[in-house]
ZASETI-274565 format. One record per atom (N, C-alpha, C, O): x, y, z. Coordinates in steps of 0.02 Angstrom, whole numbers, plus 50000, padded with zeros to 5 digits. Each point is the difference from the previous one (the first is absolute). Example, Ala and Ser with C-alpha at 12.3 -4.5 7.8 and 13.67 -1.06 7.14 Angstrom:
<rs>
506604971650390499555005950000500455006050000500524999950033499305005449931500425005950003499615005550037500255005550008
</rs>
This chain:
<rs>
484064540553197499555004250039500395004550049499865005950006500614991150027500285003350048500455005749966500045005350031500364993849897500295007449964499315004049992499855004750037499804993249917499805004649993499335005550070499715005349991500264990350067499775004050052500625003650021500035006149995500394990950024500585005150040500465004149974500365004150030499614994049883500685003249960499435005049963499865005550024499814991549910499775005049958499135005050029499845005549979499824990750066499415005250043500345003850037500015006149992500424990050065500225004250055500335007549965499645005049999500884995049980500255004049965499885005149962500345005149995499224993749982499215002749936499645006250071500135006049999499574991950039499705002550032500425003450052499695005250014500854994550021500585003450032500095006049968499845005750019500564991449910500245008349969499605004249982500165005949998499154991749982499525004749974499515002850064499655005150000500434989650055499625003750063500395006650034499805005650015500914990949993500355005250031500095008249969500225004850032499564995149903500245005349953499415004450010499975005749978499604991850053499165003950002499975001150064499565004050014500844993450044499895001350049500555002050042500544999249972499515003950106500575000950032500414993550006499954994749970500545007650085500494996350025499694996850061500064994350022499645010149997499914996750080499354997350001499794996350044499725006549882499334995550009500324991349980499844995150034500555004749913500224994349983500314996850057499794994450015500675008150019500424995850067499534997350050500054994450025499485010149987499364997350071499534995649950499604996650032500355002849901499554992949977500444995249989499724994650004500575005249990500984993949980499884997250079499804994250007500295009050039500034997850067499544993049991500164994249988499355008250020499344993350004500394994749966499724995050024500915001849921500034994549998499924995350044499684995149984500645005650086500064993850047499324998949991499914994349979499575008950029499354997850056499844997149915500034993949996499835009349949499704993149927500594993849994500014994949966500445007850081500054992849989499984992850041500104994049988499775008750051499644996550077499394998149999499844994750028499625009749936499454998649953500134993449958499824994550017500445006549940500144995849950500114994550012499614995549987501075003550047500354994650031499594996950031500074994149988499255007550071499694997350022499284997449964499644995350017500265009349928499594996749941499924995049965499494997449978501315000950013500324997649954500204993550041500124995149964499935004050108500214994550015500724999749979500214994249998500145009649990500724999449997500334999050050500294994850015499675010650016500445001850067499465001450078499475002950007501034993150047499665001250044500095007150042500584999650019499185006150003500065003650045499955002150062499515003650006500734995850035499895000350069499985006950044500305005249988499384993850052499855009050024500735003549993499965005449971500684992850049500675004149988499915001349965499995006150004499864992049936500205003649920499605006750003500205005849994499054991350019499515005850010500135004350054499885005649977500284995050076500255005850027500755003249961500125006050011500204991349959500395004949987499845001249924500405004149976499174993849982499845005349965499525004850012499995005149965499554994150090499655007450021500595006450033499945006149995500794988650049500235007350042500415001749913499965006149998500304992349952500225000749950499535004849937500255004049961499234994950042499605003449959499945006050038500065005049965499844996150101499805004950048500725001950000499945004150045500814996149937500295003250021500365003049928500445004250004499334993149930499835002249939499715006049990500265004549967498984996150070499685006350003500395003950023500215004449963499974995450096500275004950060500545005749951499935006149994500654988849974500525000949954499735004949952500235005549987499214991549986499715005449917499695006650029500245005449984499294994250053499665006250035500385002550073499745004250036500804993049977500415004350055500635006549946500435003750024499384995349908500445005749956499755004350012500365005049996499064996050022499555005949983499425002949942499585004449997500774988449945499775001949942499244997849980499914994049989499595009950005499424996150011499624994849932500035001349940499684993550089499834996649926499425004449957499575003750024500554995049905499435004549953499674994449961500234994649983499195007950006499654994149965499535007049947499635004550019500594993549911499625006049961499784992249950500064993950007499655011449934499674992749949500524998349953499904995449961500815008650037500434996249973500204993750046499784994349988500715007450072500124997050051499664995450034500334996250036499055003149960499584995749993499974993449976499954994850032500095006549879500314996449958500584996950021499984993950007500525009050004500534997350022500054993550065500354994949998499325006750042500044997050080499444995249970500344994949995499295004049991499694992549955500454998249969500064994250018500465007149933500334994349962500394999150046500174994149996500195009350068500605000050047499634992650049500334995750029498885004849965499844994850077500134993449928500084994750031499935004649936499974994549960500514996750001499964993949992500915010250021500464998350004500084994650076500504996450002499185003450034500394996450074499214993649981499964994450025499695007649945499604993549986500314994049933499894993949997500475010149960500134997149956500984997650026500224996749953500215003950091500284999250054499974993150023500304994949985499145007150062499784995150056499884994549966500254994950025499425004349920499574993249969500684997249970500154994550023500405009149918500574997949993500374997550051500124994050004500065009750035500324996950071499844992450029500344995050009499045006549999499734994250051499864993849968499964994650030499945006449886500074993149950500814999249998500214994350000500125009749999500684999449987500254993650053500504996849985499095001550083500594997150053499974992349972500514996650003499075001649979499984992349983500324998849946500214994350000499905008349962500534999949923500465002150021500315001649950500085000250106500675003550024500234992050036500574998150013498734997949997500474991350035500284995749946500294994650005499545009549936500194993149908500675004850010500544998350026499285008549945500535005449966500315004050058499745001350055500875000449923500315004950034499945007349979499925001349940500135003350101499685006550010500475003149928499665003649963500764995750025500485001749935499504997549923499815003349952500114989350066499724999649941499174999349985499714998249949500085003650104499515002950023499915007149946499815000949942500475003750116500205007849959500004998849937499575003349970500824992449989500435001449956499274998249940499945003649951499474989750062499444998749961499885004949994500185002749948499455001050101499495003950028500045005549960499605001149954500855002250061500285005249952500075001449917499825005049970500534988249999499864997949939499454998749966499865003049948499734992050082499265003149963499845007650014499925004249956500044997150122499565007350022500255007849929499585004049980500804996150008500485003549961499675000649943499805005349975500134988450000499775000349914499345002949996499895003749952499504994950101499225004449977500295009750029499645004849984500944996350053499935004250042500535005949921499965006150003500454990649941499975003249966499645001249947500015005649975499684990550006499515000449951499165005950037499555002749968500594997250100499495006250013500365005249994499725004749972500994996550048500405003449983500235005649935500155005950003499804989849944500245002049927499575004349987500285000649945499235003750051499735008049965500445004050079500285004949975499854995150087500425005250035500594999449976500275005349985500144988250002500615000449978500035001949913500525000649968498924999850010500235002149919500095008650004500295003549959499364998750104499755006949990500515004850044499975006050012500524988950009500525003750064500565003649947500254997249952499855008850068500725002449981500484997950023500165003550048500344990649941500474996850011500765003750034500354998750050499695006849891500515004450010500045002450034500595001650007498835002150063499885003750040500234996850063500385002850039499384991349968500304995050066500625004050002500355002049954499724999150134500795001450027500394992250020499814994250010500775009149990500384993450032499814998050053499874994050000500055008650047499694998750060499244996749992499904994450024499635008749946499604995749972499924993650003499574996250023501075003249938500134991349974500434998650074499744995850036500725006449982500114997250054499524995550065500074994850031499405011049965499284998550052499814993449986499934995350039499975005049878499614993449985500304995349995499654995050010501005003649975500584994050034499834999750060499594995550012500625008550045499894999050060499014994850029499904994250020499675010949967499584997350002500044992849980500064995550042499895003249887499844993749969500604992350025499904993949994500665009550030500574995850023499774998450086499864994850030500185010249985499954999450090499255000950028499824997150050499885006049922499085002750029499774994449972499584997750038500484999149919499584994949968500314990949991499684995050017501115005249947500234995349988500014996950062499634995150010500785007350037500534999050050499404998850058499944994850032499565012249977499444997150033499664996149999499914996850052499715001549885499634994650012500394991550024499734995450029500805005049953500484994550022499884998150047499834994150010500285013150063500064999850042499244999650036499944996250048499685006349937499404997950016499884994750018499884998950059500114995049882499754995149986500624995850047499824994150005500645006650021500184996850046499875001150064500074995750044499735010549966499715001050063499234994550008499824996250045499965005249908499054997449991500394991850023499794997450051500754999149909500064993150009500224998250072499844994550021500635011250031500344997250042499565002950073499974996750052499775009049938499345002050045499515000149999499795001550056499674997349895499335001849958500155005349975500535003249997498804997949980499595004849979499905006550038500155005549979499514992550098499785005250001500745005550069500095005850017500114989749992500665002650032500475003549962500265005250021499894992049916500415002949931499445006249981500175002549946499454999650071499575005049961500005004650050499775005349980500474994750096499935004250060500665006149982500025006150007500564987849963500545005549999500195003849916500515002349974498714996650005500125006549940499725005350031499845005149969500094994450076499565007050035500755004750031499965005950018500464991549983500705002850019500085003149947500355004850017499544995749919500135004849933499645008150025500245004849970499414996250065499485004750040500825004050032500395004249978499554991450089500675001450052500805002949947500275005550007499904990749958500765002249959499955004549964500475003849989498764996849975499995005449953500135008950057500365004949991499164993050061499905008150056500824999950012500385004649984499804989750046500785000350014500375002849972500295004750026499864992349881500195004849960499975008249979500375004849989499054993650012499785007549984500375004550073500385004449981499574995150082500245003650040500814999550004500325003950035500074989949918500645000449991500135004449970500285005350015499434991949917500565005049948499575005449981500365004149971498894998550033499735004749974499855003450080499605004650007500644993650030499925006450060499235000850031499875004950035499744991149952499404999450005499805000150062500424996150023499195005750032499925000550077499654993150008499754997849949500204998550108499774993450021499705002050056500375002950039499094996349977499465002650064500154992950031500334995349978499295005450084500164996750056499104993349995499774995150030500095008949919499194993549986500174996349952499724994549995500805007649953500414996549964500664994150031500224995249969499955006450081500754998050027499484993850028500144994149993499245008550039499614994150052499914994649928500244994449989499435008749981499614995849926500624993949978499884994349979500585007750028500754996949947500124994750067500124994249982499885006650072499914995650068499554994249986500244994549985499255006350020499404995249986500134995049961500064994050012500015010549919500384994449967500514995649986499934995749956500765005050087500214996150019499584996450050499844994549977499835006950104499814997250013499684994249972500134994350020499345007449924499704995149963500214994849994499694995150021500885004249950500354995849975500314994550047500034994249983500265008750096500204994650052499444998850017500074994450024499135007549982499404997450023499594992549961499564995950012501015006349927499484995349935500594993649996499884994949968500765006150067500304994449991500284997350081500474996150006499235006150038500354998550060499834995550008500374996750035498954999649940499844992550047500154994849924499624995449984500955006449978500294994449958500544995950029500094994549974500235007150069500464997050040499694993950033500264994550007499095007750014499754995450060499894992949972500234995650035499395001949897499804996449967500674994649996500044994050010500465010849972500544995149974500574996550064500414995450001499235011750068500304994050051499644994350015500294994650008499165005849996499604995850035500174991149960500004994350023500135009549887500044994749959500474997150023499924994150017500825009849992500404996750008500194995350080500304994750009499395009750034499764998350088499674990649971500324994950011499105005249959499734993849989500464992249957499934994250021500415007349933500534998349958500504997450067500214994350010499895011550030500744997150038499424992750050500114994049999499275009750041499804995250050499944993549972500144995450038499655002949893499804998649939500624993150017499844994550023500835007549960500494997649999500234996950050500304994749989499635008350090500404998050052499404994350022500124995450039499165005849925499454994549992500324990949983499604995449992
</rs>
C-alpha cells in the first residue's frame, strides 16, 4: 500500500499535474504537506502534535506564500490549469498518508530498506501505466543532457531522497520532517537569483526567514523533554 500511494499515485499525478499547470500554482499547493499531515497523523493516531509543530507550520506555510507571490508572478487558474492544480492537491495528500503510515514500519525496517521495498513494488504498476508513452517516444531525439536530468533526478530527487526522508520521519516525525521540504521553495529562489540572475524582493527575503524560523519554533521545545528525562534519571539515582 504504501509503494503504490507514495511511488506509483504520487508520481502519476505530480508529472501529469505539473505539465497542465504552472510552477508556482504547483509550489503554493506542495506547501500544504505539513498541515495533511498533521491532519493525518492526528487522524491516524500515529503521531502526537503539539502546538510547536503547529505554529511553525502556519509561520512556514505563511512564509511559502510570501516567497511564491513576493516574485511578482501572479497565480492563473484557466480550465486547463485547473485540471492540473486538482491532480497537484492530490500529491501532498497522497504524501502525507504515505508519510505518516510510513513511521511505524520505520521501528521494524530501516529507512534504506524501507526505500528500497517501496520502490520495487511502486515501479512495476507505474511501468505498465507507462508502456503506450514509452512505445510512442522518439528515443533518438532525447539529448544527453536529457538523460543526464533523468539520472540526476531518479539517483538524487528520488533515490537518495526518499532515503533521506524516511530517516528524518524515523528520527523527528512526521510532521517536523515535512516542515523542511518547504526549504525546496527557499533554495530553488536562492538559486535562481545565483546562477540565473534573478532579482529577490525584500517579501521574498522576509518569506525565506519564516521559514527558517519555522523550523527553530517546531523544534525548540525538543530539548526540554529530554532534560527533564534526564534531570529525573539523575534525582532518580542519587534517590
Amino acid at each position: 500500500m504504501l509503494a503504490l500511494i507514495g511511488n506509483t499515485i504520487y508520481q502519476l499525478f505530480f508529472i501529469n499535474g505539473i505539465a497542465l499547470t504552472t510552477a508556482i500554482n504547483s509550489a503554493l499547493i506542495l506547501a500544504t504537506t505539513p498541515i495533511f499531515i498533521i491532519l493525518f497523523g492526528a487522524l491516524l493516531r500515529v503521531e502526537r502534535i503539539n502546538s510547536r509543530v503547529v505554529q511553525g507550520v502556519v509561520l512556514s506555510f505563511t512564509g511559502v506564500i510570501m516567497i511564491i507571490l513576493g516574485s511578482g508572478r501572479p497565480l492563473t487558474i484557466t480550465d486547463q490549469s485547473l485540471i492540473g492544480d486538482l491532480l497537484i492537491v492530490a500529491n501532498p495528500i497522497c504524501w502525507s498518508i504515505y508519510t505518516v503510515l510510513s513511521k511505524p514500519m520505520l521501528k521494524e525496517y530501516s529507512p534504506l530498506k524501507l526505500t528500497t521495498v517501496t520502490m520495487a513494488i511502486g515501479t512495476v504498476p507505474l511501468v505498465l501505466v507507462s508502456i503506450p508513452s514509452l512505445s510512442t517516444e522518439n528515443w533518438a531525439s532525447v539529448s544527453t543532457n536529457a538523460w543526464l536530468s533523468l539520472a540526476f533526478s531518479a539517483c538524487f530527487a528520488i533515490a537518495i531522497g526518499y532515503v533521506l526522508w524516511y530517516t528524518g520521519v524515523s528520527r523527528i516525525g512526521s510532521a517536523r520532517t515535512a516542515l523542511y521540504d518547504n526549504l525546496v521553495t527557499v533554495f530553488a529562489v536562492a538559486s535562481a537569483w545565483i546562477l540565473l540572475s534573478e532579482s529577490m524582493t525584500v517579501v521574498q527575503i522576509v518569506g525565506a526567514v519564516l521559514v527558517f524560523v519555522s523550523l527553530y519554533v517546531a523544534r525548540r521545545n525538543r530539548k526540554k523533554p529530554q532534560m527533564i528525562e534526564k534531570t529525573s534519571k539523575y534525582v532518580s539515582a542519587q534517590d
